[in-house]
N, C-alpha and C positions, 0 to 999 in steps of 0.2 A: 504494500500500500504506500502512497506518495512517494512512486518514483518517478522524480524529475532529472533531470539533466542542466548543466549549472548556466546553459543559455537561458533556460527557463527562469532559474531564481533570479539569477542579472537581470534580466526584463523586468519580474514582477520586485524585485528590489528597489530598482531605481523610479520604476515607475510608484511606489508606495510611497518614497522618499518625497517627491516632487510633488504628492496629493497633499504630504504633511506640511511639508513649507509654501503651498500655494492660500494668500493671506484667502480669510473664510470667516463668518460665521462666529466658529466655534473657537478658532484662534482671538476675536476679536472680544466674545465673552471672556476667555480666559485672563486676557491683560486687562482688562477692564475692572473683571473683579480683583485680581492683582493691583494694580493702581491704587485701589480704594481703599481695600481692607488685608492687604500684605498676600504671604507667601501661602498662610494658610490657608486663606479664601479663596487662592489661583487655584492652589492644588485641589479644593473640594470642587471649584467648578470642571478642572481637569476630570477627574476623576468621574464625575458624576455623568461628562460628555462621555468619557469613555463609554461608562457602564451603557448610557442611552445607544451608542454605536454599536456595541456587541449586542443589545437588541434585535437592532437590524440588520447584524449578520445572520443572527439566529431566525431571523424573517422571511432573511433571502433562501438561507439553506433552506429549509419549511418548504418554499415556494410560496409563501404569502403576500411576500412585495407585488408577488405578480399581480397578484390579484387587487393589489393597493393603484398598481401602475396603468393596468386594464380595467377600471372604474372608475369614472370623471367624477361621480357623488360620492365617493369614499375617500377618492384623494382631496375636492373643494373639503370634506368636512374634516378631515384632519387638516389642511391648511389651517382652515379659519380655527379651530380649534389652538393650532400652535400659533399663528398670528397673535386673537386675541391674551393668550397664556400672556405672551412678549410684553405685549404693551399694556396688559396690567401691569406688572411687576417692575418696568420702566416708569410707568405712571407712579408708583408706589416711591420709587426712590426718587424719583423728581422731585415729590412733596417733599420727602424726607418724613414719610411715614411705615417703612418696611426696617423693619432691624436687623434683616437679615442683609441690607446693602451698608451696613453701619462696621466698624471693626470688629474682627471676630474678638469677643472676650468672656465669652460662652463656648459651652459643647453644640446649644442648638444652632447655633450661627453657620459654620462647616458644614451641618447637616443640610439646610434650608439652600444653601448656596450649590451644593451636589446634588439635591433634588429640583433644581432650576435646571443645572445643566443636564441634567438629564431628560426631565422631559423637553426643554429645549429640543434635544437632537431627537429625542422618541417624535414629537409632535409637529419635526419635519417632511413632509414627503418627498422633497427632494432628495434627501440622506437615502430612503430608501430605494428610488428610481435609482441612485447613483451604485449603490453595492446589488442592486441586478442588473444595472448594464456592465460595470466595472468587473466584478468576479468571475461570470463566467468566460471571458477571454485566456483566463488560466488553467481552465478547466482541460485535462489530457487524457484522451481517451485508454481507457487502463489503469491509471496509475490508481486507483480508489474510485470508493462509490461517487458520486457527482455531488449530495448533501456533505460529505465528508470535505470535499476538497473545497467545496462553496464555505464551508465553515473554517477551515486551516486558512485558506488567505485572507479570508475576512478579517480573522481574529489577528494575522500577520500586520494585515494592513493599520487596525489601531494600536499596533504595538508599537510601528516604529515612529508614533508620537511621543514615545520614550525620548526621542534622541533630537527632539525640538522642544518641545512645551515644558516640561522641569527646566531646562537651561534657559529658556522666556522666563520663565515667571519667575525663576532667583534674578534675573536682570532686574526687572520689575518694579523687583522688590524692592531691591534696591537702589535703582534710581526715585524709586517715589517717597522713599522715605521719610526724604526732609520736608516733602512735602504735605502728607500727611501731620504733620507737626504742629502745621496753621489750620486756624479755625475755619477762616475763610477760604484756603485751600480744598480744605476739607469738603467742606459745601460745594464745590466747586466739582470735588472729583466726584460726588455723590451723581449732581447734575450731569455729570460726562456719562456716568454707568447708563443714569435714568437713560439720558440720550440715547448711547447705546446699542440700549435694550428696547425703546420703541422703536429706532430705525431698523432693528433686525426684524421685529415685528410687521411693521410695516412694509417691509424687501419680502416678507415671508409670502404675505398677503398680496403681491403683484406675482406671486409664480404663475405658473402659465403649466396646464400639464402637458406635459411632452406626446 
């Protein structure tokens, strides 16, 4: 089972690499909550993107993206469903009435911020259109069942945000530091997240189904 040949991984290597560093979404949440609320709120929204993405690996393999990708009313109502999500929670930090865009200095704070980012990516259907058009081009006849291998490069493919997003978000961290320090800075960076967080919203909500 998963016998490839190393032109194969070179392809699906570099091409995985280039999905990770191409600016998105989910890179733009992750520095955003970084800015605001430091290392530990990047990584929970890290983290939490992740877990929403092995979702839809687990969707794709399933074959149920298909089914997301081949119905105009199921794909509109998860949009607007992840649309609207957005731009609550953007609204929320605009006010400066969500705690969970506020410095982590709680347990539930990490928690609220990984469960944004996850349904974030859960409540996109473009995420899902993208790993059933994406994965099966690596798919080789023989080497393993077809769920199997839909499932090994999936879960490859969010892995090697290993090797982008922790070295983002300690940059981050650190360049916002001193920033964070100021009141009015502060406010400020709040208003950048809220921002955002409804433009993502609102970019959700002009998708177009393919």
């Amino acid at each position: 089972m998963f016998t490839y040949d190393l032109a194969h991984w070179t392809t699906f290597a570099a091409a995985a690499l280039a999905l990770t560093l191409a600016p998105g979404p989910d890179l733009a949440l992750i520095v955003a909550h970084t800015v605001k609320g430091g290392r530990r709120n990047g990584f929970a929204a890290m983290v939490g993107i992740w877990t929403g993405a092995l979702g839809h690996v687990a969707l794709a393999a399933l074959g149920l993206s298909a089914v997301l990708a081949a119905s105009a009313t199921l794909f509109a109502a998860v949009k607007w469903l992840g649309a609207a999500y957005l731009i609550w929670i953007g609204l929320q930090s605009l006010r400066g009435g969500e705690s969970a865009m506020r410095p982590a200095t709680g347990g539930g704070s990490a928690w609220r911020i990984f469960r944004q980012g996850m349904l974030t990516d859960l409540l996109n259907p473009k995420v899902a259109i993208f790993f059933l058009a994406f994965l099966p081009q690596f798919v080789v006849e023989g080497a393993g069942p077809v769920w199997a291998q839909l499932a090994l490069h999936g879960v490859l493919v969010v892995a090697s945000a290993v090797f982008v997003e922790p070295p983002l978000i300690l940059l981050g961290d650190r360049l916002a530091e001193r920033l964070r320090g100021d009141g009015r800075a502060t406010r400020w960076l709040e208003r950048t997240l809220g921002g955002v967080l409804v433009g993502l919203g609102v970019k959700l909500a002009l998708i177009e189904k393919p």
